[in-house]
N, CA, C and O of each residue as an XYZ file, in Angstrom:
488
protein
N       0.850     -1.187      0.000
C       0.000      0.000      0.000
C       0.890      1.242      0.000
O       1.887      1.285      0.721
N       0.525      2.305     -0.841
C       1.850      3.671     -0.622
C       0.397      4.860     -0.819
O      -0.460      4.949     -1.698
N       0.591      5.464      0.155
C      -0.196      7.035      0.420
C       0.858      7.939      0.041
O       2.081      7.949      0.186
N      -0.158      8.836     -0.589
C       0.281     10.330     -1.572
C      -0.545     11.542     -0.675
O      -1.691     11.598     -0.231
N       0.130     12.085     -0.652
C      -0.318     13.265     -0.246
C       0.123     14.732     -1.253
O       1.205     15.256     -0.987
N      -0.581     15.235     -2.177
C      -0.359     16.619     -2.758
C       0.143     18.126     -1.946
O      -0.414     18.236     -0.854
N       0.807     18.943     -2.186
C       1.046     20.354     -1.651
C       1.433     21.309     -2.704
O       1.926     21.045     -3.800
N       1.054     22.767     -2.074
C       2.097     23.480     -3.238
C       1.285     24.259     -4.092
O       1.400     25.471     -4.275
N       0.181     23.247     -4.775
C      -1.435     24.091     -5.374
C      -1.494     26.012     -4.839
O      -0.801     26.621     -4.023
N      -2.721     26.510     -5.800
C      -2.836     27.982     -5.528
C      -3.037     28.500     -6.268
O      -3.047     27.932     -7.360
N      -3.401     30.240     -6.178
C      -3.548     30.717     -7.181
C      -2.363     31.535     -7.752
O      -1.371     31.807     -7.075
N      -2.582     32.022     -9.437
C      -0.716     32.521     -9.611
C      -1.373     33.072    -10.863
O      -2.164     32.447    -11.569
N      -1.028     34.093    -11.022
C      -1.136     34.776    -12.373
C      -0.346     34.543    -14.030
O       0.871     34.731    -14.027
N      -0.739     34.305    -14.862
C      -0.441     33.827    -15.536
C       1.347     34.411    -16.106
O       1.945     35.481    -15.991
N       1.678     33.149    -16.690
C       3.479     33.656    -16.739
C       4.199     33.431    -15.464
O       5.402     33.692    -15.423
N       3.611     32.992    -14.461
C       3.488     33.188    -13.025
C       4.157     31.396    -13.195
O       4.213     30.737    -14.233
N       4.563     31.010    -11.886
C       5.727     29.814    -11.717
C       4.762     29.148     -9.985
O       4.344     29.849     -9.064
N       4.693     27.521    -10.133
C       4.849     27.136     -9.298
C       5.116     25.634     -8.459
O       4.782     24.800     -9.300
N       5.377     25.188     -7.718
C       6.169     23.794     -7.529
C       5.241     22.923     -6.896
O       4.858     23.249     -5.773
N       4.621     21.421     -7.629
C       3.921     20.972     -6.548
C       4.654     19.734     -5.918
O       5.392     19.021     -6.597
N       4.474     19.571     -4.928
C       5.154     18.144     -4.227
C       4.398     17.153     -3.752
O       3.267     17.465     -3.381
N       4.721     16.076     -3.670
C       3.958     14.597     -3.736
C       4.773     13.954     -2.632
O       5.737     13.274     -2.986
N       4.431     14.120     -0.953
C       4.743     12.633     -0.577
C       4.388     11.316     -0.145
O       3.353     10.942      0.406
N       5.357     10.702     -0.464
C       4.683      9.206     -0.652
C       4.933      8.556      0.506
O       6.065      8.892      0.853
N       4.514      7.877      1.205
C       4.730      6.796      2.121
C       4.393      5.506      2.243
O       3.300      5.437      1.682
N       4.708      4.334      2.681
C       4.263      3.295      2.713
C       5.306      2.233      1.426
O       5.841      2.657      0.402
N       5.307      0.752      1.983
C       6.566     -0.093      1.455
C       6.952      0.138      0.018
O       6.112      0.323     -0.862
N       8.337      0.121     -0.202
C       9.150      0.071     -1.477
C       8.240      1.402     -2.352
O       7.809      0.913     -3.396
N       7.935      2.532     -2.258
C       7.093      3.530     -2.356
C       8.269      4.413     -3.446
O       7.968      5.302     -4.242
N       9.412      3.946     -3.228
C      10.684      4.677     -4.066
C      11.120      3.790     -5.256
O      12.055      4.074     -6.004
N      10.321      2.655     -5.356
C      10.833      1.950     -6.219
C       9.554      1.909     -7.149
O       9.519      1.101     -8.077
N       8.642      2.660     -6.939
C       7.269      2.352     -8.203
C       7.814      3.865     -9.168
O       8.321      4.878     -8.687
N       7.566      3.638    -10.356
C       7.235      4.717    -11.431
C       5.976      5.817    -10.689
O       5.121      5.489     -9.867
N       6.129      6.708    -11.083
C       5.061      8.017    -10.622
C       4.725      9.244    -11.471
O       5.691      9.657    -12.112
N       3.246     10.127    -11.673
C       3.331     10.676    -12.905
C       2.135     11.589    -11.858
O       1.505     11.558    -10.800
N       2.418     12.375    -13.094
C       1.117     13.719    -12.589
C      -0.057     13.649    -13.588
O      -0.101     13.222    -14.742
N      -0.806     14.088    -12.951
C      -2.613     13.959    -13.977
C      -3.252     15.334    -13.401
O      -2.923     15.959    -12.393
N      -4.032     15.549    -14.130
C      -5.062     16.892    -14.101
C      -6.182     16.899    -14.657
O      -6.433     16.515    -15.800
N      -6.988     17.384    -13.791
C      -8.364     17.587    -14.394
C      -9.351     18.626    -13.875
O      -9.921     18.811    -12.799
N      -9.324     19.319    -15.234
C     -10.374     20.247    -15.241
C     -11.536     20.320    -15.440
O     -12.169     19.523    -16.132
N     -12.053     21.420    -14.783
C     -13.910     21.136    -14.557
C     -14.765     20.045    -15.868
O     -14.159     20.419    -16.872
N     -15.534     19.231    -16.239
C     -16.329     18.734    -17.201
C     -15.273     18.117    -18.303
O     -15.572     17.920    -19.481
N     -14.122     17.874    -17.781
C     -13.174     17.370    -18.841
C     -12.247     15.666    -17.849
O     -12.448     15.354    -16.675
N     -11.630     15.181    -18.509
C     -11.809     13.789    -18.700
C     -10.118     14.224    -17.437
O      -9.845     15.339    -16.992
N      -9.507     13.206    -17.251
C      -8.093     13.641    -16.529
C      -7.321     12.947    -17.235
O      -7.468     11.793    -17.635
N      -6.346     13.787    -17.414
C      -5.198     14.311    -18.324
C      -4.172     14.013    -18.212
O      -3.760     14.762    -17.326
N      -3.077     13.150    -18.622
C      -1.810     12.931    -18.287
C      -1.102     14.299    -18.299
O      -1.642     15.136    -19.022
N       0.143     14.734    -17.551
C       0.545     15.604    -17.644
C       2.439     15.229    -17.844
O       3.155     15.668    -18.744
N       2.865     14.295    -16.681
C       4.342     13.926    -16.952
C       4.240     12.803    -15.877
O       3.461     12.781    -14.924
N       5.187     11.864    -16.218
C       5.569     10.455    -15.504
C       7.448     10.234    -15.759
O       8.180     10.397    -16.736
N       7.651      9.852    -14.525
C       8.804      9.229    -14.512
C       9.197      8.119    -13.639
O       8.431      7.854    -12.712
N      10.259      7.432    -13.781
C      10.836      6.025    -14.158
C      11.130      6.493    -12.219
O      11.266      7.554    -11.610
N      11.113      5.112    -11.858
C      11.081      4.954    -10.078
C      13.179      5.746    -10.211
O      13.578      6.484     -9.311
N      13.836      5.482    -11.059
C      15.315      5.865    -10.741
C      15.126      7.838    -10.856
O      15.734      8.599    -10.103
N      14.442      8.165    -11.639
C      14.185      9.710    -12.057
C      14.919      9.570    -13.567
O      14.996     10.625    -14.196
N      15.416      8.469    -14.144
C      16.275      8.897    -15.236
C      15.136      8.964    -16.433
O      15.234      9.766    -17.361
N      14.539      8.452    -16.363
C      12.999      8.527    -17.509
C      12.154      9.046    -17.059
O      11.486      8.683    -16.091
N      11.980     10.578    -18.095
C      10.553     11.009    -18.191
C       9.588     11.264    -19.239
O       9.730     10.895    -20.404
N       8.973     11.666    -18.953
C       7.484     11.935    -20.012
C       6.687     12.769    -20.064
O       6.096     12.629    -18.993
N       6.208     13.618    -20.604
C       5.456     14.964    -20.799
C       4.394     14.890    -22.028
O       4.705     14.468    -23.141
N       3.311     15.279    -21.735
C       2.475     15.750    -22.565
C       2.880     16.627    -23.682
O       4.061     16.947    -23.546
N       2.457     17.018    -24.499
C       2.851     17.843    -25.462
C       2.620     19.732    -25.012
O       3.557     20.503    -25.220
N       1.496     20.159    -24.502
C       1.403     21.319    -23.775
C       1.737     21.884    -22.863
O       1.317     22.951    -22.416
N       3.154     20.690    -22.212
C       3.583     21.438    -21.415
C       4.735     21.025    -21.579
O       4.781     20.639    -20.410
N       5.798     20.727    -21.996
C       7.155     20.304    -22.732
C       7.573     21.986    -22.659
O       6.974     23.038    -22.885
N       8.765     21.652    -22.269
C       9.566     23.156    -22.092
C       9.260     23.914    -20.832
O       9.957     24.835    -20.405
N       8.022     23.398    -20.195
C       7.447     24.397    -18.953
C       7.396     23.990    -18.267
O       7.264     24.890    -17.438
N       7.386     22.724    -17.550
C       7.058     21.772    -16.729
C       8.120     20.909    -16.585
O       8.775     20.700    -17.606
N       8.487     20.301    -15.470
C       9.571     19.574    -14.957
C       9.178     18.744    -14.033
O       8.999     19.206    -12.906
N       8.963     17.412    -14.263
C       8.981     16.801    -13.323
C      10.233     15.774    -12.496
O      11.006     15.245    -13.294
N      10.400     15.568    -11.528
C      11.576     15.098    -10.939
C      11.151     14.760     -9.454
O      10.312     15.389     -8.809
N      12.067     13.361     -8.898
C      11.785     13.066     -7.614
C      13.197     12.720     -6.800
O      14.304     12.463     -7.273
N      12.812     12.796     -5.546
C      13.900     12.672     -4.510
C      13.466     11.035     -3.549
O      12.744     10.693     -2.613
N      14.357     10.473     -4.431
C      13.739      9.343     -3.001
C      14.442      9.530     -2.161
O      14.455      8.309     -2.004
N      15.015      9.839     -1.494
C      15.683      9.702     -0.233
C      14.954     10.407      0.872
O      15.166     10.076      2.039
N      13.832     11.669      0.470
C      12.689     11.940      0.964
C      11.296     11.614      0.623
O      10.303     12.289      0.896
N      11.356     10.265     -0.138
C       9.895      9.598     -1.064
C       9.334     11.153     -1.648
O       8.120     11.021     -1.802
N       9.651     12.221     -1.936
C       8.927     13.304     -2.865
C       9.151     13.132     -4.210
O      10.239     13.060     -4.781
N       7.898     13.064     -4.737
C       7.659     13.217     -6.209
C       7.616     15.120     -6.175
O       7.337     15.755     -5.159
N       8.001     15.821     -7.682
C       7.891     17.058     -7.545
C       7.446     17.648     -9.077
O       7.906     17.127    -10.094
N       6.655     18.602     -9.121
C       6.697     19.413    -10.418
C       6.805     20.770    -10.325
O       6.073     21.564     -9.733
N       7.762     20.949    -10.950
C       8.194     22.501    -11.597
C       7.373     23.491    -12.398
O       7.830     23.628    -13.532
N       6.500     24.086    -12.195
C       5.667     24.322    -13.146
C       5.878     26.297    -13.616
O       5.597     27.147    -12.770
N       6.329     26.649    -14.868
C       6.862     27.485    -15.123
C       6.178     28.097    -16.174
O       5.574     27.180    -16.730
N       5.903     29.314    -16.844
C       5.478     29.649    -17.726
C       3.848     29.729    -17.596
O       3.318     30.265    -18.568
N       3.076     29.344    -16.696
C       1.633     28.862    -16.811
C       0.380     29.838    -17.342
O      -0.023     30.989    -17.171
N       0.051     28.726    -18.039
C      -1.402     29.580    -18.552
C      -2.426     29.198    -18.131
O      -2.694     28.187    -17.482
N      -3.113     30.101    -18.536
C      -4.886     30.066    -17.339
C      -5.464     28.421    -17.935
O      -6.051     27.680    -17.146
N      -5.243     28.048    -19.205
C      -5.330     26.430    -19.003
C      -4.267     25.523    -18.994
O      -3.760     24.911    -19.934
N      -3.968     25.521    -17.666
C      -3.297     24.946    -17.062
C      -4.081     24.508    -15.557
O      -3.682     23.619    -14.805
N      -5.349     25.417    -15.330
C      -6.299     25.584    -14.062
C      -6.430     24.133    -14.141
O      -6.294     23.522    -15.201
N      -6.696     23.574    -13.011
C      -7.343     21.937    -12.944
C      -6.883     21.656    -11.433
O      -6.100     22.246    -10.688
N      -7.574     20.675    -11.302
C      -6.773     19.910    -10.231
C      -5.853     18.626    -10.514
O      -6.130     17.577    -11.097
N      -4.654     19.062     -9.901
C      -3.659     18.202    -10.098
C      -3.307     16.971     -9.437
O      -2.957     16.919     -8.258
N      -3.407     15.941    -10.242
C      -2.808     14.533     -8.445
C      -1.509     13.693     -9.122
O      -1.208     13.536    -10.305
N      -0.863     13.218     -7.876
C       0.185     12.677     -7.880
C      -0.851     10.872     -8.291
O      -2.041     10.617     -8.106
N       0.251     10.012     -8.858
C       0.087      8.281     -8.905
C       1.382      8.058     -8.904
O       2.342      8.707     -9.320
N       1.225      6.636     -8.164
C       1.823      5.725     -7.867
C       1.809      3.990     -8.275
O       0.982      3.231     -7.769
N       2.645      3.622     -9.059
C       2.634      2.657     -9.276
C       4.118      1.622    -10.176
O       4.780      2.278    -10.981
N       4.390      0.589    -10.037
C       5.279     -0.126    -10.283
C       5.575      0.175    -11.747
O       6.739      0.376    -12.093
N       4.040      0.237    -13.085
C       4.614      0.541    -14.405
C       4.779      1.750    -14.598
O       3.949      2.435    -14.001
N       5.799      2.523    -15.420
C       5.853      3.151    -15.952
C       5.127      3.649    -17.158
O       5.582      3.278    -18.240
N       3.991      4.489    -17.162
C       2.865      4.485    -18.319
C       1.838      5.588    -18.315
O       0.918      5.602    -17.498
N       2.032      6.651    -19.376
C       1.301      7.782    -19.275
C      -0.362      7.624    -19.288
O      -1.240      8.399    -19.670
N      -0.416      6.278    -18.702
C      -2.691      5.919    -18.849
C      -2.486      6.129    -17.149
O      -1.554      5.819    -16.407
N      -3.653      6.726    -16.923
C      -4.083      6.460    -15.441
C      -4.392      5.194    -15.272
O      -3.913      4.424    -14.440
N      -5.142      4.996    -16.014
C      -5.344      3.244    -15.785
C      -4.741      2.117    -15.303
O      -5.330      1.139    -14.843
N      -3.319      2.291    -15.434
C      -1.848      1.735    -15.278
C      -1.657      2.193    -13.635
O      -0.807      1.608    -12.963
N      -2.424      3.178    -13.085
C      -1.896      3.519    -11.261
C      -3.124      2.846    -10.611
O      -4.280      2.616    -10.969
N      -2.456      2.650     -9.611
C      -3.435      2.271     -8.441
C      -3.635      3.379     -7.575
O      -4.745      3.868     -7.368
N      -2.401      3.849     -6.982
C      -2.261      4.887     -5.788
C      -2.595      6.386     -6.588
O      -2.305      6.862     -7.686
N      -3.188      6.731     -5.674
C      -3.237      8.332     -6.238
C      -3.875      9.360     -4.598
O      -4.672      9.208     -3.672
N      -2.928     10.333     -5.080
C      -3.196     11.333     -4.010
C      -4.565     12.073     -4.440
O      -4.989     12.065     -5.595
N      -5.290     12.803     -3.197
C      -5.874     13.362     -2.957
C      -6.554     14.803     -4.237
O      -7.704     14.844     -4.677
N      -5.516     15.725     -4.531
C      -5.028     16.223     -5.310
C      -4.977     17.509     -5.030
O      -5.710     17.863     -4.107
N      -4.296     18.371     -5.577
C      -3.979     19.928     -5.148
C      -4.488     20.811     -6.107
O      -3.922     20.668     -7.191
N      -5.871     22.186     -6.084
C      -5.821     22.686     -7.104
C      -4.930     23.670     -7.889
O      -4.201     24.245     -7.081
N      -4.745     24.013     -8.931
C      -3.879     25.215     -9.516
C      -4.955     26.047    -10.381
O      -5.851     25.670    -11.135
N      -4.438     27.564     -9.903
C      -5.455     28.112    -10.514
C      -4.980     29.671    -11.220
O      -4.975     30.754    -10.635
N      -4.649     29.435    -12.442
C      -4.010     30.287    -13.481
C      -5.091     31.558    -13.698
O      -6.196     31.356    -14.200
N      -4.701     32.733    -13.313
C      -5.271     33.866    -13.450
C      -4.615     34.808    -14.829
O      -3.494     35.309    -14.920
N      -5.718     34.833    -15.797
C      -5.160     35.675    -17.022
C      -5.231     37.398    -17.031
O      -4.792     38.028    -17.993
């Protein structure tokens, strides 16, 4: 079993920068693959970026490539995203997953945090 907990969410004006963090707890929790998802009001949830349980593989959506960074620290189980450049759709709520494959489908996680909103002001 591994619990996620989201932080970091808020509001930020657009062009505006901000970092969300994911920690994880519970067994071998540093050794599963982990990715970010979003979803906005009446819309479906969204892969956003996933990476490989070492941090050396990642993955990004196409709308946010160049702006977005995702990266983790196991030695403090935090998953993290960098989020830079943001535009007002970018608003959604964001959640951390957890899971052994590496794979931009939600379908592929079991664990998933709670989630944190972000909220891009134009």
């Amino acid at each position: 079993q591994v619990q996620l907990v989201e932080s970091g969410g808020g509001l930020v004006q657009a062009g505006g920068s901000l970092r969300l963090s994911c920690a994880a707890s519970g067994r071998a929790s540093s050794s599963y693959a982990m990715g970010w998802f979003r979803q906005a009001p009446g819309k479906e949830r969204e892969f956003v970026a996933a990476i490989n349980w070492s941090g050396g593989t990642t993955n990004y959506v196409d709308s946010v490539k160049g702006r977005f960074t995702i990266s983790r620290d196991n030695a403090k189980n935090t998953l993290y995203l960098q989020m830079n450049s943001l535009k007002p759709e970018d608003t959604a709520v964001y959640y951390c997953a957890a899971d052994r494959l590496y794979s931009g489908d939600p379908r592929e996680y079991r664990y998933w945090g709670q989630g944190t909103q972000v909220t891009v002001s134009s």
